[in-house]
C-alpha positions as CSV (number, residue, x, y, z in Angstrom):
1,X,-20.3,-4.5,-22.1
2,X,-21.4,-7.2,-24.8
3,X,-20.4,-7.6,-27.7
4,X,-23.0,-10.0,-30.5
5,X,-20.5,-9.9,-33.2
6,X,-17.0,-11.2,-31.4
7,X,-15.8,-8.3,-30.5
8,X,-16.8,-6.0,-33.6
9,X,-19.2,-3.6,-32.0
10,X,-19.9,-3.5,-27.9
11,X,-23.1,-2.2,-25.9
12,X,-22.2,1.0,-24.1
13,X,-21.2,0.1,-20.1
14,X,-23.8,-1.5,-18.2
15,X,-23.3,-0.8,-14.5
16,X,-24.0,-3.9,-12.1
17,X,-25.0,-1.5,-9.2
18,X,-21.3,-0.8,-8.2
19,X,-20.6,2.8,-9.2
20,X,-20.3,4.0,-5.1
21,X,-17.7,2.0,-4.2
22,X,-14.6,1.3,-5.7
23,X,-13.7,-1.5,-7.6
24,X,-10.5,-3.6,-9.3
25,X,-9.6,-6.0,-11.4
26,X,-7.3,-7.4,-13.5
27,X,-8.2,-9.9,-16.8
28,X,-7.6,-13.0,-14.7
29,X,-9.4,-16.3,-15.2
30,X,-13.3,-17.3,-15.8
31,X,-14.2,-20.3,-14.2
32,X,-17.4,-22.5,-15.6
33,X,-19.5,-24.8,-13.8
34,X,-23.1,-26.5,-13.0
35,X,-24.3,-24.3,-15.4
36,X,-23.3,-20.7,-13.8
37,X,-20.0,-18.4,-14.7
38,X,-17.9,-17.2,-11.9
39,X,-15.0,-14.3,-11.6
40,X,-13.8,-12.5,-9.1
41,X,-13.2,-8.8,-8.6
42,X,-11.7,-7.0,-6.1
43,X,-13.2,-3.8,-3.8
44,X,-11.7,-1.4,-1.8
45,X,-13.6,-1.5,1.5
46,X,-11.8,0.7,3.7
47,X,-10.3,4.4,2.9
48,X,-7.4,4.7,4.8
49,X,-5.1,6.6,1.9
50,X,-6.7,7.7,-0.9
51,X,-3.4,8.4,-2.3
52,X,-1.6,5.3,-2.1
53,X,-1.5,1.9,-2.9
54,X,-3.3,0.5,0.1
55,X,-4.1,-3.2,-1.6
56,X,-4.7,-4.6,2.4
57,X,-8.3,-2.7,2.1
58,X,-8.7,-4.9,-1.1
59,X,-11.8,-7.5,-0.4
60,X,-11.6,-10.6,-3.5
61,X,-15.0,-11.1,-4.1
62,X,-16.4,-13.8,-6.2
63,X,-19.2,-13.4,-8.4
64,X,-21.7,-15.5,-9.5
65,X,-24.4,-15.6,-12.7
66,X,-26.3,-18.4,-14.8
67,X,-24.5,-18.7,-18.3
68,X,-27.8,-18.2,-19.7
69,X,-28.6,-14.9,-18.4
70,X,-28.0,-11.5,-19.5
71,X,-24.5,-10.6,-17.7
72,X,-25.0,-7.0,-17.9
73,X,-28.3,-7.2,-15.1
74,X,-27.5,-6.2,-12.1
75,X,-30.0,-8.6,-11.3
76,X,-28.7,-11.9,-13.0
77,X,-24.9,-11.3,-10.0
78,X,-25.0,-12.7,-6.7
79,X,-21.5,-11.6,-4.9
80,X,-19.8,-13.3,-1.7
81,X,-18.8,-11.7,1.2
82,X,-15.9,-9.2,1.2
83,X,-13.2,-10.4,3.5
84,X,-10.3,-7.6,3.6
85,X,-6.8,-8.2,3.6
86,X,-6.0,-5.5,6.6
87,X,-8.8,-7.4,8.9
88,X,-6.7,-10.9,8.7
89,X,-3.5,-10.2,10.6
90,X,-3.3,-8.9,14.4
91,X,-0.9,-5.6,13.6
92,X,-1.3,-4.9,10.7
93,X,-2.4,-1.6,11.0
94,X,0.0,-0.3,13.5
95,X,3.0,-2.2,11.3
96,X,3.6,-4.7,14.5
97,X,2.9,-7.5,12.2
98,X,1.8,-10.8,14.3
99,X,4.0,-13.1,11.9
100,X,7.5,-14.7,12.2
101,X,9.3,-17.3,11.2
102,X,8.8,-17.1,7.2
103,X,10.4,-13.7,6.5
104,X,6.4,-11.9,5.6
105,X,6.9,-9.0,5.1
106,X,10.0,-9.1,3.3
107,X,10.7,-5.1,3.8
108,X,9.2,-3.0,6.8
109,X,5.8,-1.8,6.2
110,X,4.1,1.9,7.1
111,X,0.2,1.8,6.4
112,X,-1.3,3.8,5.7
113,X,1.9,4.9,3.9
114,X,4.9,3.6,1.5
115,X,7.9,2.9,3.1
116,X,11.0,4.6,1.2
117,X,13.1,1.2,1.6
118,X,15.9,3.4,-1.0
119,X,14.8,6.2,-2.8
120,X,12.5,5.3,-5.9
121,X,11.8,1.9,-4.3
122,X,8.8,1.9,-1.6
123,X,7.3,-0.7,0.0
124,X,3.9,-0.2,0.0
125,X,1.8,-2.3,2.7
126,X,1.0,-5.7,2.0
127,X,-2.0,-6.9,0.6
128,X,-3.7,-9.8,-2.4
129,X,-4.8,-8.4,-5.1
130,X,-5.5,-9.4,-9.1
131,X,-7.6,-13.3,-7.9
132,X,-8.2,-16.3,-9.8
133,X,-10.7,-18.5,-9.1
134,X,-10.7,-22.5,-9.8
135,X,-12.4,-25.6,-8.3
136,X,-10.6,-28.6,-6.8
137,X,-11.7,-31.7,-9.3
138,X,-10.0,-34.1,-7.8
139,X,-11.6,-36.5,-5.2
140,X,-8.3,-37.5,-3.7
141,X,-7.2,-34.0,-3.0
142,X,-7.3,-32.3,0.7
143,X,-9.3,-30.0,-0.5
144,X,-12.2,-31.3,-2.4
145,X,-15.6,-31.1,-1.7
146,X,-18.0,-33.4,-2.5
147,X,-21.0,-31.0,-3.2
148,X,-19.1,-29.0,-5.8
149,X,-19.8,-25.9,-3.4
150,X,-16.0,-24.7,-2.7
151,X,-14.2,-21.9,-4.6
152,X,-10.8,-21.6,-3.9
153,X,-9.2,-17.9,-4.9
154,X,-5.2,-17.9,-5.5
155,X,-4.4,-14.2,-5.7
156,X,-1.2,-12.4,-6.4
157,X,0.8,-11.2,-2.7
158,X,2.3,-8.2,-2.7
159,X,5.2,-9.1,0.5
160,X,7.9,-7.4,-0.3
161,X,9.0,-10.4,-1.5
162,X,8.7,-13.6,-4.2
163,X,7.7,-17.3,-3.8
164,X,3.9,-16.4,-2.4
165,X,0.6,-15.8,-3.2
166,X,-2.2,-15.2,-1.6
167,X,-5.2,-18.1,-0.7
168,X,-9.2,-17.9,0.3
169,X,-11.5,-19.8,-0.1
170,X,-15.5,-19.2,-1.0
171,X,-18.5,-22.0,0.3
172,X,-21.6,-21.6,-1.5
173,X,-24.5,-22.2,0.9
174,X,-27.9,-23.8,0.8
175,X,-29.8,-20.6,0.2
176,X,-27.5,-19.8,-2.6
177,X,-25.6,-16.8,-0.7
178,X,-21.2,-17.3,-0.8
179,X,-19.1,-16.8,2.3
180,X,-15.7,-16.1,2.0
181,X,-13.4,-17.4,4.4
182,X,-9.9,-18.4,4.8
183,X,-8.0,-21.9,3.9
184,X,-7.1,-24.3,6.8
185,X,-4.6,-27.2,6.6
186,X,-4.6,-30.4,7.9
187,X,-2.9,-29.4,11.3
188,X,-6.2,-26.6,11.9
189,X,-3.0,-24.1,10.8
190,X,-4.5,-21.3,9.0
191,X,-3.1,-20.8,5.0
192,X,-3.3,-17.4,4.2
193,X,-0.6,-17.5,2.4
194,X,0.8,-20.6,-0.3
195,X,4.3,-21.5,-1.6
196,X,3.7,-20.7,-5.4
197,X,5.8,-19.7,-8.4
198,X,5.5,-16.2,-9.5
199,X,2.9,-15.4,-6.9
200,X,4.4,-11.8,-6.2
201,X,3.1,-10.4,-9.3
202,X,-0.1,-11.4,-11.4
203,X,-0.8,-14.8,-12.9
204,X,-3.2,-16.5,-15.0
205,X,-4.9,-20.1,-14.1
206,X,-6.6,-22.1,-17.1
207,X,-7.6,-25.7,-16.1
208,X,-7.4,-28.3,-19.1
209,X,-9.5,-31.1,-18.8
210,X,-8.4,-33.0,-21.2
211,X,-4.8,-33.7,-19.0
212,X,-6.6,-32.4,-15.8
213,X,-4.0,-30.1,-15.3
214,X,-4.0,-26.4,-14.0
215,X,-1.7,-24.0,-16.2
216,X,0.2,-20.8,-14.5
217,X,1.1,-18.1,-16.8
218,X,3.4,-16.0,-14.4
219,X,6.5,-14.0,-13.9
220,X,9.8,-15.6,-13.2
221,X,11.5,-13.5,-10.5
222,X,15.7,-13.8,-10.7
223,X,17.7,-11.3,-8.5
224,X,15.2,-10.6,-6.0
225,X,17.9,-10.6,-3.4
226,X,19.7,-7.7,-4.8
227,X,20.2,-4.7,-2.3
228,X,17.1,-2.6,-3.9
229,X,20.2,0.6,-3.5
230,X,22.6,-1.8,-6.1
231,X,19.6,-2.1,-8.5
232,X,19.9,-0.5,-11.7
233,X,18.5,3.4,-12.2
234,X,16.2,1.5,-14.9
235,X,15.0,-1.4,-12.9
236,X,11.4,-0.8,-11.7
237,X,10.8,-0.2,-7.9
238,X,11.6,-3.1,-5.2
239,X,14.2,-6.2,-6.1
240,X,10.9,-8.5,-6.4
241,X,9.3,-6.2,-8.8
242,X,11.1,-7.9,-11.5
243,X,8.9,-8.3,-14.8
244,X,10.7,-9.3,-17.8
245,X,10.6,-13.3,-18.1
246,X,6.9,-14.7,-18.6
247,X,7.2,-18.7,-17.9
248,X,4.6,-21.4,-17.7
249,X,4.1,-24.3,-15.1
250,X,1.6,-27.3,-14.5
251,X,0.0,-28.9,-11.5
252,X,-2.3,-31.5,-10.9
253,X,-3.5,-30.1,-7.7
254,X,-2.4,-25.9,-7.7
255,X,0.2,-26.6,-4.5
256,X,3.0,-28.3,-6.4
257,X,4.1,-26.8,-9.6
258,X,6.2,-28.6,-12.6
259,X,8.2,-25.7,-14.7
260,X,7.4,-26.7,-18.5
261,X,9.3,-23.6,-20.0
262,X,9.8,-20.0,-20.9
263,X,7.4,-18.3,-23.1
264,X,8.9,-15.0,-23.5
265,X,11.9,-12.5,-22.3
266,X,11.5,-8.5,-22.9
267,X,14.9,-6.7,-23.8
268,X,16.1,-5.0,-20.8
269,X,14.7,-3.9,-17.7
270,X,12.1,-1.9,-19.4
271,X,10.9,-4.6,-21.6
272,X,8.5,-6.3,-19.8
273,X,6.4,-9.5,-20.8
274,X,4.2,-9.6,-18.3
275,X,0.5,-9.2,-17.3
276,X,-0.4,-11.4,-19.4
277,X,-3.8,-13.5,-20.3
278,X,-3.9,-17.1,-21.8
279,X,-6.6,-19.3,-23.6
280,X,-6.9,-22.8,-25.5
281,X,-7.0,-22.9,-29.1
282,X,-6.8,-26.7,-30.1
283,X,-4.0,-27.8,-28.9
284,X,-2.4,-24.4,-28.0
285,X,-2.0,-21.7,-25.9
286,X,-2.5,-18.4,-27.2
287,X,-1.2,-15.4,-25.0
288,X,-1.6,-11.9,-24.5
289,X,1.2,-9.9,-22.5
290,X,1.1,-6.2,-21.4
291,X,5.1,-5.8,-22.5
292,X,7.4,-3.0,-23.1
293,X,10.3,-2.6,-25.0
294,X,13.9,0.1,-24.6
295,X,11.6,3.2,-25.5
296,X,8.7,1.8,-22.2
297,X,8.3,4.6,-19.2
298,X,9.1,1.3,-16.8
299,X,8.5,-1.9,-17.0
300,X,5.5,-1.2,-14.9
301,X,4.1,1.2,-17.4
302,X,5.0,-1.0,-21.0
303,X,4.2,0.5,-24.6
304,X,3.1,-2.4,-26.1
305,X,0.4,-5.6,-26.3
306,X,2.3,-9.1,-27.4
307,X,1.0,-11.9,-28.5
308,X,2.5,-15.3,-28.0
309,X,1.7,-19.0,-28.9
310,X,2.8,-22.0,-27.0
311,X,2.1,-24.6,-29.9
312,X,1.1,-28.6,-28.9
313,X,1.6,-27.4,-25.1
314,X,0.5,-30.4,-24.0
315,X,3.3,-32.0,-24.9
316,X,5.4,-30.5,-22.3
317,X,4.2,-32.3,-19.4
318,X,6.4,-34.6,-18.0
């Protein structure tokens, strides 16, 4: 939809040639650059249980228009590959997982099914969901490209556990198509997925250049190692489902993160602050959570929209 009055009146819905297949997305970042706007929006490419929360048949893929076009063309969209979460590891679909070492998955997985890990509290199998998309800037960094052409996607993880997100990686080629792949390091070892604070649940990336930092609105995860059968009737599914603390970090380069403080706490387990979207104005962040307070159906299901401001933000780096 559009909007030619900030947000007084909209268009009706324009579809972008999409209504066959099923898409999802969360309001994560924008990213700007030579000239184009690029987001990222997630589709369900396989159909293995309609039913359930199957987020490993989830493809991230990144989409592309000129700033100067009409966004609600089909035609002004060119979209990268889809690259699903359930093609990436050996096992994943008969649950005989080919990873070790790093405790992923946390809790047993069933696809196409949840696992009832204690009763209320299923662990659904894994997957990346909700991506942001930014570009390395810079030139020092392992993972900078000269020609401007890679996109790197950081994505919430769903593992059972906390401490990881999700990473991929998108190459714009000469003929102006986009492949997504995955994220190598150094040692040829493939990075799927990236030590990062808050990763379990949705996050929000803005890049500031006036500090050249990357900001991470996230969730800050506390008792994650609680027996899920010792967690409170209240407390929302799985111990890493945690959503009541909403805390902001910086980074120069979006591996190693610097904790510059809490922005808000919801009261109780049902009183989430989380979900939430950030933006710049002047020199502060201004915030919107999907939050909840005693009255909320869960803290997955809030009752209320919060708005927070992180005033002179800049001045917490350190």
């Amino acid at each position: 939809m559009r909007s030619d009055d900030r947000g007084e009146h909209w268009s009706e819905p324009a579809d972008l040639g999409t209504k066959k297949t099923q898409w999802y997305a969360q309001p994560c970042n924008v990213w700007h650059g030579k000239g184009n706007v690029y987001l990222v929006m997630e589709r369900r490419i396989y159909e293995d249980n309609k039913s359930g929360w199957t987020i490993g048949n989830l493809a991230p893929i990144l989409m592309r228009a000129r700033e100067q076009d009409d966004l609600t063309l089909p035609s002004s969209w060119t979209y990268a590959s889809e690259l699903a979460f359930a093609d990436l590891i050996p096992g994943y679909r008969q649950n005989d997982l080919a990873l070790d070492f790093f405790g992923v998955p946390f809790f047993s997985q069933r696809f196409p099914q949840a696992n009832p890990v204690s009763p209320g509290r299923p662990m659904h199998p894994m997957g990346w969901l909700e991506s942001n998309v930014v570009q390395i800037t810079d030139p020092n960094h392992l993972w900078f490209d000269p020609k401007q052409r890679t996109f790197h996607l950081f994505m919430r993880a769903h593992t059972g556990g906390t401490g990881f997100a999700a990473i991929a990686q998108v190459v714009e080629n000469d003929d102006g198509t986009m492949t997504t792949g995955l994220v190598h390091a150094p040692s040829g070892k493939t990075q799927l997925f990236l030590p990062f604070p808050g990763g379990q649940m949705r996050f929000h990336v803005l890049y500031d250049e006036q500090t050249r930092l990357y900001w991470l609105l996230g969730t800050q995860a506390t008792d994650s190692m609680t027996r899920p059968d010792a967690l409170p009737k209240d407390r929302h599914q799985l111990p890493n489902n945690e959503r009541q603390r909403l805390v902001l970090h910086f980074s120069k380069n979006m591996v190693d993160w610097c904790f510059a403080g809490l922005v808000a706490i919801g009261p109780g387990n049902r009183g989430a602050r989380h979900y939430a979207s950030m933006d710049f104005d002047g020199d502060d962040l201004v915030i919107l959570s999907r939050s909840g307070d005693e009255r909320a159906q869960s803290a997955h299901n809030g009752n209320l929209i919060t708005f927070h401001r992180v005033r002179n933000f800049r001045a917490l780096v350190y």
